[in-house]
N, CA and C atoms as a LAMMPS dump frame, in Angstrom:
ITEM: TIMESTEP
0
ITEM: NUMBER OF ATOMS
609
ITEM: BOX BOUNDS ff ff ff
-5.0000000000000000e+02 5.0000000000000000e+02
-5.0000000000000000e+02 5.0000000000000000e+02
-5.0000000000000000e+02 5.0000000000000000e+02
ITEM: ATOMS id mol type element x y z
1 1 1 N -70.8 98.93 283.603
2 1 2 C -69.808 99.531 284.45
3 1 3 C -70.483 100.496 285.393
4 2 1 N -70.627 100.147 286.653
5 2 2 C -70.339 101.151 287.64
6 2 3 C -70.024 102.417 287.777
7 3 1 N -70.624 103.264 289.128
8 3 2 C -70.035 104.639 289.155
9 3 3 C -68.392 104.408 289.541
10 4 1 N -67.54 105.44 289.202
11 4 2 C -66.264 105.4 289.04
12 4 3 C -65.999 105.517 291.219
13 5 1 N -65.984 104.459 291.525
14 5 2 C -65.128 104.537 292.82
15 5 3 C -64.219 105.792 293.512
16 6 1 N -64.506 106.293 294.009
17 6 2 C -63.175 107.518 294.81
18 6 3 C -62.075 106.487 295.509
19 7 1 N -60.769 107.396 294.62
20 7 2 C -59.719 106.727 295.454
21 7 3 C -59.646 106.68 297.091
22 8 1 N -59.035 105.985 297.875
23 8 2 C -58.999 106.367 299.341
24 8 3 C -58.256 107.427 300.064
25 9 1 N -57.278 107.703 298.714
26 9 2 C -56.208 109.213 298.954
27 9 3 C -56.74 110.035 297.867
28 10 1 N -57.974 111.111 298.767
29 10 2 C -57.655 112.421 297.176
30 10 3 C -56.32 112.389 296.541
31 11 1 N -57.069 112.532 295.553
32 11 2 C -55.487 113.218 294.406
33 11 3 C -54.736 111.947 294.15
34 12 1 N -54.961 111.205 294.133
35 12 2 C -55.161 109.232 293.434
36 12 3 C -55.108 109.497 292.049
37 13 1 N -54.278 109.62 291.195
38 13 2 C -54.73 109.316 289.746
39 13 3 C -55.304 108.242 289.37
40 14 1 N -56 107.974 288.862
41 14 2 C -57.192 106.746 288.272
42 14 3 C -57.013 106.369 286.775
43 15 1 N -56.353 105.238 287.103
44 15 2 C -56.547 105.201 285.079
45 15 3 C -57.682 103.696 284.98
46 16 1 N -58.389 104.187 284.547
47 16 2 C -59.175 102.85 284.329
48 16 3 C -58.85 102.257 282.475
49 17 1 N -58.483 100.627 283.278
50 17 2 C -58.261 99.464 282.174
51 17 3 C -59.163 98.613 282.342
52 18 1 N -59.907 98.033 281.268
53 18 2 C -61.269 97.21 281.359
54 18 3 C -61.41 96.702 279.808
55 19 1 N -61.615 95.395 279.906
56 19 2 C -62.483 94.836 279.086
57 19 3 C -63.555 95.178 278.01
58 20 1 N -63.995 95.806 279.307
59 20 2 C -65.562 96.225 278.681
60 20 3 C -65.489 97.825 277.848
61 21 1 N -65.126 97.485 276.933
62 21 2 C -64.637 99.325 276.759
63 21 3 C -65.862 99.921 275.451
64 22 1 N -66.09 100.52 276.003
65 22 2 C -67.327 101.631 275.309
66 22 3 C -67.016 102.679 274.757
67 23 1 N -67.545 103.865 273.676
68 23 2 C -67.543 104.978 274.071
69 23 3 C -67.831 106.027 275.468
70 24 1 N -69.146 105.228 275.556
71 24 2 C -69.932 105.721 276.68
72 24 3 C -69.098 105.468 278.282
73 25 1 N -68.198 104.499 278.385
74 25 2 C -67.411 104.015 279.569
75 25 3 C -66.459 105.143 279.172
76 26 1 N -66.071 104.952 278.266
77 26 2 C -64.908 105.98 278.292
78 26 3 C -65.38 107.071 278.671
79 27 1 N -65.95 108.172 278.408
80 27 2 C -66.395 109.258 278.746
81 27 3 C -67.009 109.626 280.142
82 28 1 N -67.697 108.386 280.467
83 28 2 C -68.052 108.535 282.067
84 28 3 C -66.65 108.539 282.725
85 29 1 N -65.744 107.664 282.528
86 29 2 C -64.465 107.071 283.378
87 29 3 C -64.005 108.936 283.63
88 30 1 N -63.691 109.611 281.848
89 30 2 C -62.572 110.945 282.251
90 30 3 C -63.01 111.931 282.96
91 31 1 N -65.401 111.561 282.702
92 31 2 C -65.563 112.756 283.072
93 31 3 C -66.139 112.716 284.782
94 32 1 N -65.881 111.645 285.437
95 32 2 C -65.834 110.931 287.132
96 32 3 C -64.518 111.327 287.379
97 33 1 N -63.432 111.638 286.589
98 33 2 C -62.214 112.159 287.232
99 33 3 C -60.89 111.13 286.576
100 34 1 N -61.056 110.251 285.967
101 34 2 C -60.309 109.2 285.684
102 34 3 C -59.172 109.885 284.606
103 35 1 N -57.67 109.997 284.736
104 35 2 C -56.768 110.625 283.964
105 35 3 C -56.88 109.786 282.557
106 36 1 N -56.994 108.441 282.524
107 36 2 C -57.144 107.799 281.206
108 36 3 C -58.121 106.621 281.304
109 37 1 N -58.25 106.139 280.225
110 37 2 C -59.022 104.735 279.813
111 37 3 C -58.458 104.148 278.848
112 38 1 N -57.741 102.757 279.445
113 38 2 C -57.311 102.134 278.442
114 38 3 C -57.813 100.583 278.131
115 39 1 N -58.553 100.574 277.278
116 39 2 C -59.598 99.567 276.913
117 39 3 C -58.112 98.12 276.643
118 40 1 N -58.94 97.116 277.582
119 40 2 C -58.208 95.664 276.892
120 40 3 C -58.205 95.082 275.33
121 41 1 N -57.321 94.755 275.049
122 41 2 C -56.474 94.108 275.263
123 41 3 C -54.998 95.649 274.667
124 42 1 N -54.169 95.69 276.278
125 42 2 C -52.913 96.756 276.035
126 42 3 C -51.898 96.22 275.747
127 43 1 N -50.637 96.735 275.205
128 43 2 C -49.23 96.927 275.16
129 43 3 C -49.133 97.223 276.997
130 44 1 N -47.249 96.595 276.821
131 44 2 C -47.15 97.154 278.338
132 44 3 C -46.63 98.766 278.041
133 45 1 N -46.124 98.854 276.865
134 45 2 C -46.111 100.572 276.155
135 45 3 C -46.923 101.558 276.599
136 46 1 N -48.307 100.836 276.333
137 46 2 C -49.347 101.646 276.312
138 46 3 C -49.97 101.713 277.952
139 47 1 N -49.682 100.996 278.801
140 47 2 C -49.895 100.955 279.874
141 47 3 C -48.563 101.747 281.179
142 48 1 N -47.472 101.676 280.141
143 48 2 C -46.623 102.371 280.857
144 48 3 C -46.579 104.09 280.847
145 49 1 N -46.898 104.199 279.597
146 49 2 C -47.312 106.004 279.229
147 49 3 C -48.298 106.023 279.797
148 50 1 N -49.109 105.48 279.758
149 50 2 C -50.871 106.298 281.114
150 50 3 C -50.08 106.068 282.738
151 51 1 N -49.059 105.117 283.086
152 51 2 C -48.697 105.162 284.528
153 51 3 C -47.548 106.545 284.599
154 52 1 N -47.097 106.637 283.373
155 52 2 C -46.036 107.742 283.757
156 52 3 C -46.66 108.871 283.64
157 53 1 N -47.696 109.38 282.749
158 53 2 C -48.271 110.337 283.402
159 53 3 C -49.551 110.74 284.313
160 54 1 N -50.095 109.617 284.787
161 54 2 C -50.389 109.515 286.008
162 54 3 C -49.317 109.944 287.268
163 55 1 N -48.361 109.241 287.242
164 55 2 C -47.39 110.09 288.318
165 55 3 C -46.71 111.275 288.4
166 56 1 N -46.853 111.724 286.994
167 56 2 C -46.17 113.051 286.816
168 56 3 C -47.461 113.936 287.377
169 57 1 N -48.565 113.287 286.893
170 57 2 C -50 114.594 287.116
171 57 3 C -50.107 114.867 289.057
172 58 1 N -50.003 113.026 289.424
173 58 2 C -49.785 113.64 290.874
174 58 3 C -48.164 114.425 291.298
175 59 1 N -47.064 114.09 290.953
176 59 2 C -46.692 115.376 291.442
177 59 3 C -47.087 116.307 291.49
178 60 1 N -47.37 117.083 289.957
179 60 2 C -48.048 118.398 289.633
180 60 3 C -48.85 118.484 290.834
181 61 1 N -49.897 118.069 291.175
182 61 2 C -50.917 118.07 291.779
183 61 3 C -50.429 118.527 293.18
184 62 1 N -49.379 117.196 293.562
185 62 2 C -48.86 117.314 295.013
186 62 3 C -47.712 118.983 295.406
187 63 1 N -47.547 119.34 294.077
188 63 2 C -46.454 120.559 294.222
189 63 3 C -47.453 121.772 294.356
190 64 1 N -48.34 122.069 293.763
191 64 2 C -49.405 123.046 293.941
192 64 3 C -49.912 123.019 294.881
193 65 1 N -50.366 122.15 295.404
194 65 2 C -51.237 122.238 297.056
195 65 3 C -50.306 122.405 297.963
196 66 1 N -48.765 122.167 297.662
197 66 2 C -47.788 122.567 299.142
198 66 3 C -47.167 124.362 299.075
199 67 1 N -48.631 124.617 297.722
200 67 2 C -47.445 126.026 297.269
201 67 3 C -46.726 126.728 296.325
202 68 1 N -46.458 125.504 296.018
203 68 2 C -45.163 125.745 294.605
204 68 3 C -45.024 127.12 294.087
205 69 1 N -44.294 127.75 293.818
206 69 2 C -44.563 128.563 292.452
207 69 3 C -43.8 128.653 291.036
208 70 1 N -44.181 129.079 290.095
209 70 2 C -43.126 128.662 289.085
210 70 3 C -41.73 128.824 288.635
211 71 1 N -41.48 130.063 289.924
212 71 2 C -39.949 130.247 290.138
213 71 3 C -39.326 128.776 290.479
214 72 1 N -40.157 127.858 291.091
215 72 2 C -39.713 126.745 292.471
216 72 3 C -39.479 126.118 290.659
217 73 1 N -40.229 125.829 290.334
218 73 2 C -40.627 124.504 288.861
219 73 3 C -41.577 124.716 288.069
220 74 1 N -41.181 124.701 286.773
221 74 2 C -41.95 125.518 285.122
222 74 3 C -43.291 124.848 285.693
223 75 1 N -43.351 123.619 286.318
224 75 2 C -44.372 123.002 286.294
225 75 3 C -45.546 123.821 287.012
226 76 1 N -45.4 124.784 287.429
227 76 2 C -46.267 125.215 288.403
228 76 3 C -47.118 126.229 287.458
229 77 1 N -46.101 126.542 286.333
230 77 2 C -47.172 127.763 285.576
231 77 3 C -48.138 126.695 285.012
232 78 1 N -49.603 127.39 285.028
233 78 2 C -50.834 126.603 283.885
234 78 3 C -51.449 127.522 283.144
235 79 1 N -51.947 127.079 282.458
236 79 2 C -53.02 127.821 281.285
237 79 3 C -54.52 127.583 281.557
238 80 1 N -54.932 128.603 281.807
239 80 2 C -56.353 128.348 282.07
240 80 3 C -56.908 127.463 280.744
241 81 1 N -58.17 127.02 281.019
242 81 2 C -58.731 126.737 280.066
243 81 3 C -59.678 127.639 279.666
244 82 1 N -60.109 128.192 278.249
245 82 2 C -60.846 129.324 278.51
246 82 3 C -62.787 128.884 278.772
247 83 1 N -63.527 129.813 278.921
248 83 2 C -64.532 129.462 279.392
249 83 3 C -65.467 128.726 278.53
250 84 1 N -65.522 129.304 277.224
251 84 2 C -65.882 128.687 276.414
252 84 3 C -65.972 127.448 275.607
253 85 1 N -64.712 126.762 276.986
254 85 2 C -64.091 125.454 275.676
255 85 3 C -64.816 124.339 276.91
256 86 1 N -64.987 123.127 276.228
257 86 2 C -65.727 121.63 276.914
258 86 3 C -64.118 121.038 276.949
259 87 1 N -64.334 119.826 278.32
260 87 2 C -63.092 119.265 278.228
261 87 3 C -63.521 117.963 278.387
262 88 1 N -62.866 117.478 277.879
263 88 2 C -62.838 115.666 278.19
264 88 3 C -61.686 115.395 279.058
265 89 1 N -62.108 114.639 280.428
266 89 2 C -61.111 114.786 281.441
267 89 3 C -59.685 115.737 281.763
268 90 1 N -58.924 115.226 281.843
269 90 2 C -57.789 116.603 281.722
270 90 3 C -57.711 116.766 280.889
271 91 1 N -57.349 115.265 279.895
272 91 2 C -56.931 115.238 278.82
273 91 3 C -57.125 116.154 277.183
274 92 1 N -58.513 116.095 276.774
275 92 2 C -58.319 117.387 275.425
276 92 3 C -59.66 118.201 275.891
277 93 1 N -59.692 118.813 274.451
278 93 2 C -60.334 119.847 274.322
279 93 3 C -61.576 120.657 273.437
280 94 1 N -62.768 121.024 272.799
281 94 2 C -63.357 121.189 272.579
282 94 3 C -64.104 122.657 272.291
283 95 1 N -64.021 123.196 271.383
284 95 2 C -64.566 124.659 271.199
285 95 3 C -65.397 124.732 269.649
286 96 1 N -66.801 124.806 269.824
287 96 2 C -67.823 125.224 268.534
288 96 3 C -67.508 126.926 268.101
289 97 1 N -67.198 126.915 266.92
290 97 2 C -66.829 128.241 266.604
291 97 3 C -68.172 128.56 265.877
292 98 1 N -68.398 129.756 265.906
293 98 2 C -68.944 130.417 264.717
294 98 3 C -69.646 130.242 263.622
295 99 1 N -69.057 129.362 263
296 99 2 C -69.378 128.974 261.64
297 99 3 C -69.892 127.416 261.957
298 100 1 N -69.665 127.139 263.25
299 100 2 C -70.531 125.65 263.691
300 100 3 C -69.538 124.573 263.222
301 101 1 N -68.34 124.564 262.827
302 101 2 C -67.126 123.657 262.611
303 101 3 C -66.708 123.842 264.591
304 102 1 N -65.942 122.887 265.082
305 102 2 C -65.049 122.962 266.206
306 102 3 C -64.17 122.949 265.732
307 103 1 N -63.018 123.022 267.187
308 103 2 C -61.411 122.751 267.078
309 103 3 C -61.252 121.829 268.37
310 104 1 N -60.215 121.108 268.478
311 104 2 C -59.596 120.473 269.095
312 104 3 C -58.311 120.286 269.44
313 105 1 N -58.368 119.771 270.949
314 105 2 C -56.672 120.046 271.017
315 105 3 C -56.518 119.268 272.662
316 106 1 N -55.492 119.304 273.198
317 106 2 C -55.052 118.761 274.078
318 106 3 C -55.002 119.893 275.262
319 107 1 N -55.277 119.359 276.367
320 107 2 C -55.136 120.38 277.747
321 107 3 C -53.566 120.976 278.271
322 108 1 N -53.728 122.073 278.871
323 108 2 C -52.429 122.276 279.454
324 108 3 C -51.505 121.205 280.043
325 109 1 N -52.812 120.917 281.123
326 109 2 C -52.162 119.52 282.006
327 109 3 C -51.896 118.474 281.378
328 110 1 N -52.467 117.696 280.743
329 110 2 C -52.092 116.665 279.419
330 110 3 C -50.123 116.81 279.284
331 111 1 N -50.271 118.062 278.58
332 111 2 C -49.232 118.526 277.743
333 111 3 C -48.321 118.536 279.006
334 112 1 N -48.013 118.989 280.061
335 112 2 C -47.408 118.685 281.278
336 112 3 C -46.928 117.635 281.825
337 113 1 N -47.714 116.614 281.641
338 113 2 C -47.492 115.482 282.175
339 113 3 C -47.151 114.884 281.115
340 114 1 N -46.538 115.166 280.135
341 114 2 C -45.771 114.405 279.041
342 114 3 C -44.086 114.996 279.276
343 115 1 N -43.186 114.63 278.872
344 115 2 C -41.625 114.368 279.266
345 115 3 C -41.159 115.124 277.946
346 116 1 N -41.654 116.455 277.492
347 116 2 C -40.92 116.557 276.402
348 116 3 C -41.766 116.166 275
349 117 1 N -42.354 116.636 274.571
350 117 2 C -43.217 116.733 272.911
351 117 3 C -42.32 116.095 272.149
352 118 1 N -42.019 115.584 270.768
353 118 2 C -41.689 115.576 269.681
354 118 3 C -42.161 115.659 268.652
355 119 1 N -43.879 114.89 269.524
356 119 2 C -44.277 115.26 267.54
357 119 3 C -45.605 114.488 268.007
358 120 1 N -46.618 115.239 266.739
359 120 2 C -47.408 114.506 267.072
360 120 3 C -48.186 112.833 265.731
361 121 1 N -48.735 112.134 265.84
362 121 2 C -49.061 111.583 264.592
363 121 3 C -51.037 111.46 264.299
364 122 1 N -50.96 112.054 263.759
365 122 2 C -52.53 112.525 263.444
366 122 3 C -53.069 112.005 262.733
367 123 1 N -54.837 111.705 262.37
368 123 2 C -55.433 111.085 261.625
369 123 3 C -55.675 112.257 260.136
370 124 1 N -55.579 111.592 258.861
371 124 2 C -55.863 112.422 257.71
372 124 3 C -57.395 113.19 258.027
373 125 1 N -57.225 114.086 257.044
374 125 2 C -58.639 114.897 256.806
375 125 3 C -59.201 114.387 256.117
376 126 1 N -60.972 114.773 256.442
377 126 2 C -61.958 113.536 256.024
378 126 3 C -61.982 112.29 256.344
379 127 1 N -60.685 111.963 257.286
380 127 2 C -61.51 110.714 258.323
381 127 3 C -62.577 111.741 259.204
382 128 1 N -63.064 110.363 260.075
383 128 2 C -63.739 111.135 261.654
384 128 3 C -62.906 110.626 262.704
385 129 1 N -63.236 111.37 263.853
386 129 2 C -63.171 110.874 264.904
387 129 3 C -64.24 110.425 265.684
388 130 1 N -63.611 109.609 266.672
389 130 2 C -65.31 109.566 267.656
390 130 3 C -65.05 110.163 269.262
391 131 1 N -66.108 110.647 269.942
392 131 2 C -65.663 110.991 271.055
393 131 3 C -65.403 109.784 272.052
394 132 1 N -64.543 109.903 272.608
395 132 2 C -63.479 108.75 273.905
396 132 3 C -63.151 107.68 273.383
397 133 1 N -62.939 107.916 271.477
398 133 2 C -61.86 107.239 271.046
399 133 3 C -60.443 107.92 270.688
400 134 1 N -59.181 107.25 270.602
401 134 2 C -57.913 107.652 270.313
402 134 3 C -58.01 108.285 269.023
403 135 1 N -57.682 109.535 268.791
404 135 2 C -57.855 110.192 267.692
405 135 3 C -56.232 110.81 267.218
406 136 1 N -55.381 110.497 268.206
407 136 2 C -53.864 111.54 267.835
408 136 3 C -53.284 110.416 268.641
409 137 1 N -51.669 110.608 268.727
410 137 2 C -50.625 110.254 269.546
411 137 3 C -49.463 111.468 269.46
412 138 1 N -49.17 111.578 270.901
413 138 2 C -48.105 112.059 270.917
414 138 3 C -46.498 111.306 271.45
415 139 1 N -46.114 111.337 270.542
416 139 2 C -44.406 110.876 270.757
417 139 3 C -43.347 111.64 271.783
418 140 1 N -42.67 111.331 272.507
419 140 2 C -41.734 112.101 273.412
420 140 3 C -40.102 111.67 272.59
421 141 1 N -39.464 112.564 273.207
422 141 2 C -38.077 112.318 273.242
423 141 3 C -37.995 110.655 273.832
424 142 1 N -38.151 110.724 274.484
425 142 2 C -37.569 109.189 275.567
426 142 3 C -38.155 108.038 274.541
427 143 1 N -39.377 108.321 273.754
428 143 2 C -39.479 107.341 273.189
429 143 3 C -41.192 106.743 273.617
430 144 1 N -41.599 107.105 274.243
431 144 2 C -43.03 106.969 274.628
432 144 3 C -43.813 107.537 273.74
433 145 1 N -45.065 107.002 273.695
434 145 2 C -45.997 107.016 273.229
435 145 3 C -47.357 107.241 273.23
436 146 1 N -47.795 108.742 273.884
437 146 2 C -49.108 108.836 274.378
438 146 3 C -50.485 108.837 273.631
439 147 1 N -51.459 108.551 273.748
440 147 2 C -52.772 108.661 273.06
441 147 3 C -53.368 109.194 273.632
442 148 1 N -54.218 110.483 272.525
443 148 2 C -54.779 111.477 272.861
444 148 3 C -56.739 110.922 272.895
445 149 1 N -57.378 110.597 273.504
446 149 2 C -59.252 110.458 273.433
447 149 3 C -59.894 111.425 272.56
448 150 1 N -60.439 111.644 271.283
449 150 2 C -61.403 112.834 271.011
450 150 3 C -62.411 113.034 272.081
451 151 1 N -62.338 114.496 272.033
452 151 2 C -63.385 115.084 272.913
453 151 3 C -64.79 115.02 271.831
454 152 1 N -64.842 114.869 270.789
455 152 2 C -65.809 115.011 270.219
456 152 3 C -66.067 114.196 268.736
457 153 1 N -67.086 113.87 268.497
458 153 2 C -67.204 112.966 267.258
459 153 3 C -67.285 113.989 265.979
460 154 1 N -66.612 113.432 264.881
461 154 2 C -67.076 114.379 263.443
462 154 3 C -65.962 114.406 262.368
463 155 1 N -65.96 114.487 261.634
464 155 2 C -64.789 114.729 259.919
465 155 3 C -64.405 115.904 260.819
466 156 1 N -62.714 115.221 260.16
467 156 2 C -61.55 116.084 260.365
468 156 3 C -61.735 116.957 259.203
469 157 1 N -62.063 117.979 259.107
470 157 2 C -61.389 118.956 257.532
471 157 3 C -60.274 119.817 257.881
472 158 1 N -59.383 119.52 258.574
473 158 2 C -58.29 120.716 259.016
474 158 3 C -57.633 119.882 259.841
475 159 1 N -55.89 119.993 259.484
476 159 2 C -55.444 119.679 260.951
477 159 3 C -53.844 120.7 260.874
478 160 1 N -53.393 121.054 261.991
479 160 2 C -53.154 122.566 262.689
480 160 3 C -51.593 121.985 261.844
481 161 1 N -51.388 123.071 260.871
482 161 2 C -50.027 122.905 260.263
483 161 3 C -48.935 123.179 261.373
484 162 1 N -49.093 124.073 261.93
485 162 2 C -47.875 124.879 263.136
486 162 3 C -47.267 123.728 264.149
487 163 1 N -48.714 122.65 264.561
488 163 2 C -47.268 121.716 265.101
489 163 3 C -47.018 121.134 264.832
490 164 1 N -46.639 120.641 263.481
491 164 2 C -46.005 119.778 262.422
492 164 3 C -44.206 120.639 262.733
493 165 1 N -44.225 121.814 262.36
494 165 2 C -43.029 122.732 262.235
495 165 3 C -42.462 122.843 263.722
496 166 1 N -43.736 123.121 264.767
497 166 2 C -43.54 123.127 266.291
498 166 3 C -44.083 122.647 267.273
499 167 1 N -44.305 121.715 267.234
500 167 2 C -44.949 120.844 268.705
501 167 3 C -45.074 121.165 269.881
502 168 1 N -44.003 121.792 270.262
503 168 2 C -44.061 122.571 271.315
504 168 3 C -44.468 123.415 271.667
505 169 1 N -45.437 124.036 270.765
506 169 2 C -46.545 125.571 270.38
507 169 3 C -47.587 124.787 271.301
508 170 1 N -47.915 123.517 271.113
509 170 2 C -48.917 122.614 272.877
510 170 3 C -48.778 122.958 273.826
511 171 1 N -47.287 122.825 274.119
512 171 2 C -46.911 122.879 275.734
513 171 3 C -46.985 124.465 275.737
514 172 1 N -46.99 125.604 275.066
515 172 2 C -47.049 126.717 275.406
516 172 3 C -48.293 127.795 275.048
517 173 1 N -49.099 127.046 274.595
518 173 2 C -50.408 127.857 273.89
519 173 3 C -51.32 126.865 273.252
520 174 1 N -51.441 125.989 274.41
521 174 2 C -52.27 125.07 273.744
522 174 3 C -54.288 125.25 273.437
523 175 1 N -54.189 126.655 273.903
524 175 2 C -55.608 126.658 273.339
525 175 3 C -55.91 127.321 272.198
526 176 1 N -54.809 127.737 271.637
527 176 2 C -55.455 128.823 270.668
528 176 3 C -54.533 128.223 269.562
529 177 1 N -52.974 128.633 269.421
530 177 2 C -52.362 128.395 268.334
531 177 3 C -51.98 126.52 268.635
532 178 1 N -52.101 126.37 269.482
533 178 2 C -51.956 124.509 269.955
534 178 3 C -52.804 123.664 269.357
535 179 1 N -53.583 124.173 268.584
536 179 2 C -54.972 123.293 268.305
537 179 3 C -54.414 121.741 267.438
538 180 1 N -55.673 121.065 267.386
539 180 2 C -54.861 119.712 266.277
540 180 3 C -55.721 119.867 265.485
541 181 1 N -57.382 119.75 265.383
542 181 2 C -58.164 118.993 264.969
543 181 3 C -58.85 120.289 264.145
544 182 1 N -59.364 120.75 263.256
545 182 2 C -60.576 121.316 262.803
546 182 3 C -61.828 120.269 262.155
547 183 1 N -62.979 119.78 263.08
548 183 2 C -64.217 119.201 262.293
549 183 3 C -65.483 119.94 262.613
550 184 1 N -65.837 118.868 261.776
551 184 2 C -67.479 119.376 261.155
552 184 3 C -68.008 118.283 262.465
553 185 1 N -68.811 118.632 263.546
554 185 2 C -69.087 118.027 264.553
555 185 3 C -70.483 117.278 264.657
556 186 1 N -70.714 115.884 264.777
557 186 2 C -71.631 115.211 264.7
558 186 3 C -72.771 115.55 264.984
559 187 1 N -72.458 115.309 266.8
560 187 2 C -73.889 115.922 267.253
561 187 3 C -73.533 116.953 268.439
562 188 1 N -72.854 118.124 268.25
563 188 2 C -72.599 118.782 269.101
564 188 3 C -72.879 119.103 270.487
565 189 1 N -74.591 119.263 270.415
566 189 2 C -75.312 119.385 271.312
567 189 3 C -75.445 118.164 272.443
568 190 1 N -75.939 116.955 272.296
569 190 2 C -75.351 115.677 272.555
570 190 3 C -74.05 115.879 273.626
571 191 1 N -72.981 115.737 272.712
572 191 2 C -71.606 115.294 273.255
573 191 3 C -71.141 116.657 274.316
574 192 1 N -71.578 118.064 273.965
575 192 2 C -71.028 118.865 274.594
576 192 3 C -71.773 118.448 276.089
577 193 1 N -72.716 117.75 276.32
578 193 2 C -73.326 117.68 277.951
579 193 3 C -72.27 116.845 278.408
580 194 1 N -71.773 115.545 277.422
581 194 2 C -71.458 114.847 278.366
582 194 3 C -69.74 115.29 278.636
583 195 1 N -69.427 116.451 278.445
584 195 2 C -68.147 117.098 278.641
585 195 3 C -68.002 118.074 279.752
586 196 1 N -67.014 118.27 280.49
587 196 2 C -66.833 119.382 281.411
588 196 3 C -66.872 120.673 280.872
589 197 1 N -67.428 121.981 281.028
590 197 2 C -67.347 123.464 281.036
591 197 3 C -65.985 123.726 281.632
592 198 1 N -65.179 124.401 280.636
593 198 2 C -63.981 124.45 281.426
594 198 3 C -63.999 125.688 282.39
595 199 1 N -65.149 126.961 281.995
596 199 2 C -65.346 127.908 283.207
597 199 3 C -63.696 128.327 283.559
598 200 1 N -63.848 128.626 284.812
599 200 2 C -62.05 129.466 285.092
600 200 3 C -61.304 128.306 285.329
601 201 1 N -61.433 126.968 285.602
602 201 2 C -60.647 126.099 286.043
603 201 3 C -59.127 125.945 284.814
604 202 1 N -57.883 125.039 285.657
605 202 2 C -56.972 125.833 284.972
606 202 3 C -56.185 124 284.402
607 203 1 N -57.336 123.232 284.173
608 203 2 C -56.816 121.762 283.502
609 203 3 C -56.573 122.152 282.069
């Protein structure tokens, strides 16, 4: 696979669907700018949740550059990402604590461009994940079905009781009390290059 093409209209959401699906494709695709990757063979389910929030992200997108503010539409407030955390395309999230375990979790914008939380369905502790594979789904009201990419490979030993009770603790604090994932991280060093610095930016 190729470098990821620029749309001909900035601000183009990009979802790349392919055949050829990799870890390594995946991760180039989110981190060239691509909102998702959805490896063949899809559901039209699964192809309809990456188009609906693809169009929700360009509104977002298109309402901020004319101005917006969040008096105009909730949509306009964001959450920074803090500096410390790696991102895998908009989509999640990545922070090595302390004790050399991470956390994980989903982006502001992610959480935005979904129609309403309900819930999420998570992998047990002591599986792994891998990075720019599907590691979570989130469910909406309407009935959709989104899939979340790990930002990072490693055993789950923790996963975030609070949005079991509140889901909606994502859409409002998704870096700190929002978290999903607590693991023991493969190869940290590795995977954190091939991730964005979230620095002040506010995905």
């Amino acid at each position: 696979m190729g470098a990821a093409v620029p749309p001909r209209h900035p601000g183009t959401p990009v979802i790349i669907a392919t055949g050829f699906s990799t870890v390594e494709n995946a991760v180039r695709s989110l981190y060239a700018g691509a909102i998702d990757f959805v490896p063949k063979p899809f559901t039209a389910d699964e192809l309809l949740s990456s188009v609906t929030r693809g169009l929700r992200y360009r509104e977002i997108l298109n309402m901020r550059r004319s101005g917006g503010k969040p008096s105009d539409d909730p949509r306009m407030f964001t959450v920074p990402c803090p500096s410390r955390y790696y991102r895998l395309g908009y989509m999640s999230w990545v922070v090595v604590e302390g004790d050399g375990t991470a956390l994980t979790g989903v982006s502001h914008a992610f959480a935005q461009t979904i129609d309403g939380i309900a819930g999420f369905d998570l992998i047990a502790e002591q599986e792994d994940i891998v990075q720019g594979i599907q590691c979570a789904q989130v469910r909406t009201a309407g009935g959709l079905v989104h899939s979340v990419l790990a930002p990072v490979s490693g055993k789950v030993i923790g996963r975030n009781p609070v949005i079991r009770e509140d889901p909606h603790v994502v859409e409002k604090d998704p870096y700190f009390a929002g978290w999903l994932y607590r693991v023991i991280p493969s190869d940290p060093e590795f995977e954190l290059a091939q991730l964005t610095p979230c620095g002040a930016d506010v995905v």
